[in-house]
C-alpha positions, 0 to 999 in steps of 0.5 A, spaced: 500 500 500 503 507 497 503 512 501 497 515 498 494 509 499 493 507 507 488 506 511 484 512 514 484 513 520 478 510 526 475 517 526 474 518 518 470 512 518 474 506 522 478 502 516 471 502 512 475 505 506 483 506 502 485 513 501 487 513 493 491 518 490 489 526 490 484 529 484 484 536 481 480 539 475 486 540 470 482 543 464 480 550 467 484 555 464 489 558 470 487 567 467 482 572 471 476 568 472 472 572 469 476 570 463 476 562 463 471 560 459 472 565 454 480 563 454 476 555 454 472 556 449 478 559 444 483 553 446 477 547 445 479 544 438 473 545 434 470 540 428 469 541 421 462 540 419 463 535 413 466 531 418 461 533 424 457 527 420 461 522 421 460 522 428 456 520 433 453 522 440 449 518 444 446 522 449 442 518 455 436 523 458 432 528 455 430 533 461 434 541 461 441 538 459 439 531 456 434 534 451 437 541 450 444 538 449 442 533 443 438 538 440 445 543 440 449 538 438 444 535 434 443 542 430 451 541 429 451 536 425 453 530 428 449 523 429 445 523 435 442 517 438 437 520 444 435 515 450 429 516 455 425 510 459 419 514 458 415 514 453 417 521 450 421 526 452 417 531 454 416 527 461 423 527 464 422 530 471 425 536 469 418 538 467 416 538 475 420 544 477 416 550 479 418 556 481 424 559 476 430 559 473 435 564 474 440 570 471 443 575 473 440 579 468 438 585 474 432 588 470 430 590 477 436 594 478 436 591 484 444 591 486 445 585 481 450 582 477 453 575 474 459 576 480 453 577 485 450 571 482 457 566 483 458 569 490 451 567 492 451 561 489 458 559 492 456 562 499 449 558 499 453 551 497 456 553 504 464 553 501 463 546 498 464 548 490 468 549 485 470 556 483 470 556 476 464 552 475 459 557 479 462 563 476 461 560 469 454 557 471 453 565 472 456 567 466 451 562 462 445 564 465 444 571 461 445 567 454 440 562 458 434 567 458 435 569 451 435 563 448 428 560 452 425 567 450 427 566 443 424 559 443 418 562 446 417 561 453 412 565 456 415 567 462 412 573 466 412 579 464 410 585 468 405 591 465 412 594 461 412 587 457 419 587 461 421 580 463 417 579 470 423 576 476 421 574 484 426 573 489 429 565 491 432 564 498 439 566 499 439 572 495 437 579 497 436 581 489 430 579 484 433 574 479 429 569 478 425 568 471 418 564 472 413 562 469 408 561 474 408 555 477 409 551 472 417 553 469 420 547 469 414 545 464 414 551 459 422 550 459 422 542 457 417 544 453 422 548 449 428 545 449 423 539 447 422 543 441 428 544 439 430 536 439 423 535 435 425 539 430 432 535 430 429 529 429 425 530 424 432 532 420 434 526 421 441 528 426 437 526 432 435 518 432 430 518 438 430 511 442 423 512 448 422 506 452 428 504 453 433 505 459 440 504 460 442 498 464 450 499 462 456 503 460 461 499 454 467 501 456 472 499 450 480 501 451 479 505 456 474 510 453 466 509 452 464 507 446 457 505 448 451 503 452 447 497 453 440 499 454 433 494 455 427 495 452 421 497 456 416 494 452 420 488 449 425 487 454 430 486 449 437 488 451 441 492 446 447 495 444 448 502 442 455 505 440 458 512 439 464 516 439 461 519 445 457 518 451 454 523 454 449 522 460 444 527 464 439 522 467 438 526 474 439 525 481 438 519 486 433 523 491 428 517 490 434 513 494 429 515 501 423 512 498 419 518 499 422 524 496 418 529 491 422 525 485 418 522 479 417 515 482 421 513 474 428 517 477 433 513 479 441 512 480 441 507 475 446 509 469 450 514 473 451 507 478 453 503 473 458 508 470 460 508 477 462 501 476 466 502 471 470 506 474 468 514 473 469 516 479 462 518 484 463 525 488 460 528 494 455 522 494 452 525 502 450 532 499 442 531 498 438 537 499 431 537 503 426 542 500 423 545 506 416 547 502 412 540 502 406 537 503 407 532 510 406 525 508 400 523 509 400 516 511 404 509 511 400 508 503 403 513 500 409 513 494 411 520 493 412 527 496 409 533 493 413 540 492 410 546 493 414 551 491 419 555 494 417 561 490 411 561 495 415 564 501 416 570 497 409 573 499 407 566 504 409 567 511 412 561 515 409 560 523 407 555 528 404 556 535 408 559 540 404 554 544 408 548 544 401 542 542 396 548 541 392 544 536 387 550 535 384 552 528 389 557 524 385 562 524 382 562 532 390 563 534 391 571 535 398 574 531 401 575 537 401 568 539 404 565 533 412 565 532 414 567 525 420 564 527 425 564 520 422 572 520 425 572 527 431 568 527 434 571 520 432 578 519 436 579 513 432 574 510 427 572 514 423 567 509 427 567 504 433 563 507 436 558 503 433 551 503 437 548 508 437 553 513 429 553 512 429 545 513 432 544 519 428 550 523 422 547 521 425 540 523 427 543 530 421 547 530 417 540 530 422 536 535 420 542 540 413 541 539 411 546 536 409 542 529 402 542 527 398 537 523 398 530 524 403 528 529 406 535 528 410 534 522 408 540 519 408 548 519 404 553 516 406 557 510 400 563 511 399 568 505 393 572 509 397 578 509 399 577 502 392 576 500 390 582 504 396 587 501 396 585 493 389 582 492 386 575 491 387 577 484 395 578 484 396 572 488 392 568 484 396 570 477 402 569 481 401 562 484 393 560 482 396 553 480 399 551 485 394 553 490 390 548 485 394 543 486 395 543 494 387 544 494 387 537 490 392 533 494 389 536 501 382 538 500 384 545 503 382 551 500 390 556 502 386 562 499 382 560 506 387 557 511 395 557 510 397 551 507 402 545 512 408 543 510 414 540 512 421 539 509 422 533 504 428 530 499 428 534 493 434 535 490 441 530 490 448 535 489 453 529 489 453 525 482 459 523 478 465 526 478 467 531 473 472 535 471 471 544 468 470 540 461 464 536 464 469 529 462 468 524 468 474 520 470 473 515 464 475 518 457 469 519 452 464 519 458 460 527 458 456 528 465 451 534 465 445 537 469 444 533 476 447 527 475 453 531 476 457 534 481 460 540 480 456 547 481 452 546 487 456 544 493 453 541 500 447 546 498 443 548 491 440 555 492 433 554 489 432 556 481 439 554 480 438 547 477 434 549 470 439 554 471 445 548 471 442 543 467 440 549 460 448 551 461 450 544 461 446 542 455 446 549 450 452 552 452 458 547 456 456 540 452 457 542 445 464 546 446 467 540 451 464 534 447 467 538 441 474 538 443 474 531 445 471 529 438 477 533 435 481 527 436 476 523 432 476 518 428 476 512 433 477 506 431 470 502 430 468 498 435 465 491 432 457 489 436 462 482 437 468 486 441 469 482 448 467 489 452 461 489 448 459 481 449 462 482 456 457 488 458 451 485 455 452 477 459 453 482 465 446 485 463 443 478 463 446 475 468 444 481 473 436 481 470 437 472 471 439 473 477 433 477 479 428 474 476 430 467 479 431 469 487 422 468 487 422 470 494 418 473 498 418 480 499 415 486 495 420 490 491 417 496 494 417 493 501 425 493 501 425 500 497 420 503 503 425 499 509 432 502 505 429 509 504 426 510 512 434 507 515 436 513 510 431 518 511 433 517 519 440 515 519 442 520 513 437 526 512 436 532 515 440 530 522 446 525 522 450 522 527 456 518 528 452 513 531 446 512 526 451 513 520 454 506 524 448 503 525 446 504 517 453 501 515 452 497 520 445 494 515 445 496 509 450 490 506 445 485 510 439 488 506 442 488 500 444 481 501 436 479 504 434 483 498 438 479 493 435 472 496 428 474 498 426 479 492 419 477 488 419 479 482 413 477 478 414 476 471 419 475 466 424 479 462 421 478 456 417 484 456 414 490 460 415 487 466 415 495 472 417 490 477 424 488 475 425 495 472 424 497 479 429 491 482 434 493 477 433 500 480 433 499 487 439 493 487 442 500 484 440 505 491 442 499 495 449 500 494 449 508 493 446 508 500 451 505 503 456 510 500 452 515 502 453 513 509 460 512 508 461 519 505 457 522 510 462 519 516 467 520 513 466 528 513 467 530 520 463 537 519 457 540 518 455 544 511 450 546 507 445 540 506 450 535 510 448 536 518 453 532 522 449 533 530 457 533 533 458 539 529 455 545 530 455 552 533 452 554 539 446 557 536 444 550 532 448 552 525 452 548 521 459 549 523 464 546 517 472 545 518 475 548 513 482 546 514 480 538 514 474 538 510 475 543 505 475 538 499 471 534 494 470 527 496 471 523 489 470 516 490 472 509 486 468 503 486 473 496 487 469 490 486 468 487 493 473 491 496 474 497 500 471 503 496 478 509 495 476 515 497 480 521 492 480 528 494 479 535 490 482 540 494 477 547 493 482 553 492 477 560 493 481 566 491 474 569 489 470 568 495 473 566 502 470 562 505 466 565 513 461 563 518 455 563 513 450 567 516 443 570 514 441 574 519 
């Protein structure tokens, strides 16, 4: 064992893991930052369209980056082969994002502008990102509203015609772009149209149904994918010069999250596998504006909004227990605790702040609802300054959608919410050019690592994922492919035989277990262990406990799992085997990374390590890093280490009040 390969000490997770050899992003340009993607852009090599034909990009995902990024790329010249498991690509769940997209465009004169942008993001991911990549992130985002506009996106607009814009937490500027509650929506929408239209030209081959179960790796580089009908259950191969995956996050790893219940880790897992390196796996984020659970039946959380706490108010009783009606308690008996508690932001303190104050809220008592996991999110003041009719143009379909699921009417009563898993800022490792660890494998939106840090500030993931597809993917992708030709790799090439029999005999080895137990029961009991030993509040001990678990539910889950059926066709019950099979290893290296890093940041709260006041307390001399892991096949998994270099924002005691 090397130097840099030695067995961590007990309190970095007491020998569960090797250290492996340091990692750095190479590829950002070392002049001014404000300077690095225009010098990047100039340096990537560039490919001549008469040879752009000749080429081929398989693009997994059809959300903001999947779908903007084969639309662009596509619009280029190159071959594009276009995978999504739905039947169209409009359903990627980047069309249930909400509240906004945002840009530095400072229509409000506000006081904003793109450093303004980079240095909220930088600070509301709690000093755990990477410099260049945010403020390349801020840079793109205002090419991003002119292009959506261009492709007729109806975004707000104020009486002017001017583009409407509201505040997100985090911020004390108006910067985010919305288009009602429904903006995820009318941007899938139009990136959506813009790969149609490449598809019916012919430079994009459109596969729906149809999901990755696998990445070929040939040489050392992705050269394809083996993917499986979900129709037919016929596995297939499917090569390229370049693979490029944006398949999402892993939030449904906690069973309940406001993810689609189809979103899964899957094809980012398997690249995993194969050696792209995983990055910051324990940073997941919990959306504080939620509609509680509701019973034990229930499979999924739903989202309101966090563009509701600009004009809703969050408040409890002050009355530990009172269980009287809202509206039968008096204003001065109501604690508006975030108002109270953070004066500079008040409700509109970034999403991890928010979840935890509501979470202790609730331990002392002062929840509401069924088993007091809940707050009340109250717009009557709102109501009685702008009028119903403002509120309504401004929220009316979410209003719709909390009085459908709750039977209350908010327009009447607040609404209750409680925080919930929304968001996942780990994914795979990659450097400024969006290469992973493996050459020839691109890695875009959510399912990557590299803007948010240990918290994402709401509005900025359609931000991410439309700079990752129209702007960043098609320059990068570019450059790699100047070193085209490859050369061909035949359908019979052992990597590929080998990745396609490795893709059987995990679908045989399911399918043959027959046991007893549902899919969704194994799912359910993961998601609680994660959700209680690595959600809003972890520990030392519980973390040890869930490792401790987890490998025994897995094997249980690999003996006992029922799955009816067979492979030959659609069968939902082994596309979800397939699934949480993945989850199953994924919460076990999420435990491990979240006992490993002895600190709290953003989204990552370790009880151990906290200020006097309850706020995440980091350890910046220790933990100043992204933690890059490698997958060993039985062994001990390597953790690699990226050290963060801030010479733009230094880090402090992030602090809202």
């Amino acid at each position: 064992m090397s130097e840099l390969q030695q067995e961590p000490t007990a309190t970095q997770g007491e020998g569960r893991y090797v250290l492996g050899d340091p990692i750095a992003d190479n590829r950002a340009p070392d002049s001014p930052i404000g300077d690095r993607w225009d010098d990047r852009k100039f340096s990537a090599r560039l490919v001549n369209p008469a040879n752009r034909r000749k080429m081929s990009v398989i693009v997994v995902g059809t959300g903001l980056a999947g779908g903007a990024a084969a639309a662009t790329l596509g619009e280029a010249g190159y071959h594009v082969k276009s995978f999504c498991y739905q039947d169209t690509p409009r359903r990627a769940h980047s069309i249930a994002a909400q509240g906004g997209i945002n840009a530095a465009k400072n229509y409000r004169n506000d006081g904003d502008s793109v450093h303004r942008l980079f240095y909220d993001t930088v600070k509301g991911g709690d000093f755990r990102s990477r410099e260049s990549n945010v403020h390349r992130l801020a840079e793109n985002s205002l090419s991003i509203i002119d292009q959506c506009v261009a492709q007729g996106v109806p975004f707000a607009r104020e009486y002017s015609g001017l583009l409407d814009t509201r505040s997100f937490g985090g911020t004390q500027v108006s910067r985010t772009f919305y288009a009602r509650g429904q903006t995820g929506q009318q941007l899938l929408l139009g990136a959506y149209q813009a790969l149609e239209r490449q598809i019916a030209a012919g430079t994009v081959e459109m596969h729906p149904r149809t999901e990755m179960l696998d990445l070929i790796v040939v040489d050392g580089r992705a050269r394809g994918i083996v993917a499986r009908s979900v129709l037919t259950g016929e596995i297939e191969t499917y090569l390229a010069d370049v693979v490029v995956l944006c398949t999402g996050g892993y939030g449904n790893v906690y069973y309940l999250s406001t993810n689609a219940k189809g979103s899964n880790v899957t094809a980012a897992w398997r690249a995993h596998r194969r050696g792209a390196l995983f990055a910051n796996p324990c940073y997941t984020q919990i959306h504080p504006t939620c509609i509680p659970v509701s019973g034990e039946y229930q499979s999924k959380l739903t989202l309101m909004s966090e563009s509701l706490r600009n004009d809703g108010r969050v408040w409890v009783p002050k009355e530990r227990g009172d269980e009287r009606p809202p509206h039968e308690i008096p204003d001065d008996e109501r604690d508006y605790y975030l108002e109270r508690q953070y004066p500079a932001f008040g409700n509109l303190v970034p999403r991890d702040i928010a979840s935890r104050a509501a979470k202790n809220m609730c331990d002392a008592e002062h929840g509401v609802g069924p088993g007091g996991l809940g707050v009340y999110l109250d717009f009557k003041d709102a109501i009685g300054r702008l009028g119903r009719h403002a509120v309504e143009a401004k929220y009316g379909n979410l209003f719709e959608m909390y009085q459908r699921i709750t039977g209350d009417d908010p327009y009447e009563v607040p609404m209750r919410i409680y925080p919930a898993i929304h968001y996942t800022m780990g994914g795979l490792w990659v450097d400024y050019d969006l290469r992973s660890t493996i050459p020839g494998l691109f890695v875009g939106g959510e399912a990557n690592f590299s803007d948010h840090g240990a918290n994402r500030l709401g509005a900025s993931a359609l931000m991410q994922g439309l700079s990752d597809g129209y702007f960043i993917l098609p320059t990068t992708v570019a450059d790699y492919l100047a070193d085209a030709p490859f050369a061909e790799v035949p359908e019979d090439h052992p990597a590929v035989r080998e990745a396609v029999e490795s893709t059987h005999a995990r679908i045989d080895k399911l399918l043959s277990a027959n046991g007893n137990r549902t899919v969704d029961s194994f799912h359910r009991e993961l998601g609680q262990l994660v959700w209680d030993q690595c959600g809003m509040a972890r520990s030392k001990e519980g973390l040890e406990k869930a490792l401790d678990r987890i490998p025994s539910l897995r094997e249980e889950f690999w003996r006992d799992v029922k799955i009816v059926g067979t492979g030959d066709g659609f069968n939902q019950s082994l596309e979800k085997a397939n699934r949480v099979a993945d989850f199953m290893e994924l919460a076990e290296l999420m435990c491990l990374d979240a006992l490993h890093r002895e600190e709290s940041c953003g989204g990552h709260f370790r009880v151990e390590h906290q200020t006097e006041d309850g706020e995440a307390q980091r350890d910046d001399e220790d933990f100043s890093y992204v933690a890059a892991w490698e997958w060993t096949d039985g062994g001990k998994p390597v953790l690699h280490k990226e050290d963060l270099e801030f010479s733009y924002v230094h880090p402090s005691q992030r602090s809202y009040k």
